[in-house]
Each structure stands twice: as C-alpha cells, then as structure tokens.
C-alpha positions in Angstrom: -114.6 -139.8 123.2 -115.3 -136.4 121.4 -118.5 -135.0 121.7 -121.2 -136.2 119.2 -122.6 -133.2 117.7 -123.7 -133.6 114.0 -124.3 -130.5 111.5 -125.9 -130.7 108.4 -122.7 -130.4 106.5 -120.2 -131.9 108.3 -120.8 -135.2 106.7 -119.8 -133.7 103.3 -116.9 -131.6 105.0 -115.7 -135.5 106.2 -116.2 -136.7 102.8 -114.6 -134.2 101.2 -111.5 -134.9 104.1 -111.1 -138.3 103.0 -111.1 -137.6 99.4 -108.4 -135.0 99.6 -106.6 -137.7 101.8 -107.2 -140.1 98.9 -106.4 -137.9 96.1 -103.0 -136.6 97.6 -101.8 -140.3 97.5 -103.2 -141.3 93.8 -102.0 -139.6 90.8 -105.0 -140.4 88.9 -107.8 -140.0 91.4 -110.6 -139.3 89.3 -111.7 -142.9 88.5 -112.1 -143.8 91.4 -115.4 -144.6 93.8 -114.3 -144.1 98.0 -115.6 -145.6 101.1 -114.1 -145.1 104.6 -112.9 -148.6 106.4 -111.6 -149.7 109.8 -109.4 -152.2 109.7 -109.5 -155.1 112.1 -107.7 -158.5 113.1 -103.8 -156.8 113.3 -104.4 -155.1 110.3 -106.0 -152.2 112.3 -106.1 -149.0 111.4 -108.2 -146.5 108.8 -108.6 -146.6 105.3 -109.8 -144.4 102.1 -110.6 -147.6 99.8 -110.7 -146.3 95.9 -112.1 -148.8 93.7 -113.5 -149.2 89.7 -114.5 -151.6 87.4 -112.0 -149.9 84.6 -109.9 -151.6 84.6 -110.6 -153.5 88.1 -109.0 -152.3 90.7 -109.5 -151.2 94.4 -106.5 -148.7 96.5 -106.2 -148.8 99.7 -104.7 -145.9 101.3 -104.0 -146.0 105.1 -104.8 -142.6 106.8 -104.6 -141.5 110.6 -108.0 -141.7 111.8 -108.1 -138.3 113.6 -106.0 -135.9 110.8 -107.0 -138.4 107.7 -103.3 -137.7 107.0 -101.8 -140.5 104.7 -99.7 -142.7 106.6 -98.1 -144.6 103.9 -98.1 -144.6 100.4 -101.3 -146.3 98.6 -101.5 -150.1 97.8 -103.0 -151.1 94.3 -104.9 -154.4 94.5 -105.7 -155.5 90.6 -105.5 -159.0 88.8 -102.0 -158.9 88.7 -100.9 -158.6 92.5 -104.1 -159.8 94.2 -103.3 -163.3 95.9 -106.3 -163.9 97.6 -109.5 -162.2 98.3 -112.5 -162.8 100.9 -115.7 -162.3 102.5 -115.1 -162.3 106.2 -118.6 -161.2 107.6 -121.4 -159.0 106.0 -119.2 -156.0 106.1 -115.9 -157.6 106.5 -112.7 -158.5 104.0 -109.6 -159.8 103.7 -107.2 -159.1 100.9 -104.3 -160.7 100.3 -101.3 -159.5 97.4 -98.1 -161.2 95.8 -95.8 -159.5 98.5 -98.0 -161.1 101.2 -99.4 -158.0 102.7 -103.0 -158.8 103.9 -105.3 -156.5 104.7 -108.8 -157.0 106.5 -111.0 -154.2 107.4 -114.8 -153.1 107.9 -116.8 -151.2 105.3 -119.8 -149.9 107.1 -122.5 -147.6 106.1 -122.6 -145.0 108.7 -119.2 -145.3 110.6 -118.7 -142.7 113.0 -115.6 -140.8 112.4 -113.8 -137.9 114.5 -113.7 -134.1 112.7 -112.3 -131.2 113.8 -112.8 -127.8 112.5 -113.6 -124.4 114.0 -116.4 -125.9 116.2 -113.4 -127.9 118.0 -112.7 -131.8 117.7 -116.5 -134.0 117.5 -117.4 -137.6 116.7 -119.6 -137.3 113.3 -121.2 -140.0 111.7 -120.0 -140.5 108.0 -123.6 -141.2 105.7 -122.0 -143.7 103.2 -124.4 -146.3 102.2 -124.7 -145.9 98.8 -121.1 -146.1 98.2 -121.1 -149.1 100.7 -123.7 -150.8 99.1 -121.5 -150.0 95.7 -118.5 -151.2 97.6 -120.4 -154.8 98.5 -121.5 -155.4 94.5 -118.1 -154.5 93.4 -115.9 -156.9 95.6 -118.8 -159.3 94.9 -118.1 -159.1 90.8 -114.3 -158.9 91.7 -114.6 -162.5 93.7 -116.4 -163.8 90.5 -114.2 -162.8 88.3 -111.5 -164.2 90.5 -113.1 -167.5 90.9 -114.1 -167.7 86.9 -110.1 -167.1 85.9 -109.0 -169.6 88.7 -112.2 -172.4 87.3 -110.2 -171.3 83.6 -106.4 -171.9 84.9 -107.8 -175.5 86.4 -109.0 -177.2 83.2 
C-alpha cells in the first residue's frame, strides 16, 4: 500500500476528483449530493453515488479506484426502475433495478482512498461524514417511501 501522508488539502483535491469523475458521466450534475462507496459481496468495486430528493433519485457511477476514471456509464435508480432496496449493515446497501442489476456497497465516513499528484501516489483519507450522514437519512426516506407505495398497491 501507498504511503499515508495526508495534507491539508488533499481531501478537497479527492473530493473535487470524484466529482469531476461524477460530473463527466451525468449531464445534469448539479442537483446532485456525492459520497464515495466500496462495493462489496461480487458487486466490488468503487463508486461516486449522486443522490436528491427532487425528484428522488440516487446515480451510481462506477469509477476505478486509483484514476477515479469512469468505468461504465452511470446507472439511475428512481421509482420507476428500482426493484428492491435494503439495509444490509450500518453502512451497508443493496439495490436492486428492473433489469436485475444489484448493487451493494459501503458508504463510510472517512474511507481511505489512493491520490496521486505531484507529491507521487499516497493513501488519503476522504472526510465525508456529513454527506454520509446525508446519504444514511436519504436512503432511510427513500425506503419509506418505498414501503408506503408498496402498503398503497396492497389494499
């Protein structure tokens, strides 16, 4: 593994990695809120998740973890392609859409993420619990509404 040697400002040069990552896969990138994932359970890999309220919607867009390259093209998940969602563990999910793609992944607060610049190629740790913590309450409301259209359908 890479050297761990933080500087003040390479967590917003990360941040500001992933969103171009994010932003050269989504036409209409502004609206959106972005956290870093890992994914897990044969559905490894890295993620830049976008997600909003209006209208409700998250994007995952797979990246290579060491270039934050796009590796595919992005995957909306809204009311109309989601199949299933869940809560796997504290940090953990599994989405499911109409085509049966699944995805599961991590969203942690302070994942530690490889950068290279000028200084050479370091492990940094990305600072992202407020958007985590943003993340959590918006899957959370998602879920609900989920579970309050599927309650509707069944009566």
């Amino acid at each position: 593994m890479e050297p761990y040697t933080q500087t003040p400002d390479d967590d917003e040069l990360l941040k500001d990695r992933l969103h171009q990552a994010f932003d050269a896969q989504i036409p209409n990138f502004g609206g959106y809120n972005l956290v870093y994932a890992s994914g897990d359970a044969g559905a490894g890999g890295s993620f830049v998740i976008g997600f909003r309220s209006q209208p409700l919607e998250l994007v995952v867009a797979p990246v290579d973890a060491r270039s934050y390259e796009a590796l595919e093209p992005a995957i909306s998940i809204d009311l109309t392609n989601v199949s299933h969602m869940a809560q796997l563990r504290e940090a953990g999910y599994e989405f499911g859409i109409s085509t049966g793609r699944v995805f599961r992944f991590d969203v942690s607060p302070s994942p530690v993420l490889f950068l290279e610049d000028e200084q050479g190629r370091r492990s940094v740790e990305l600072l992202q619990e407020d958007d985590c913590r943003e993340f959590h309450a918006f899957l959370e409301a998602f879920m609900d509404h989920l579970d309050s259209i599927e309650a509707a359908a069944a009566q």
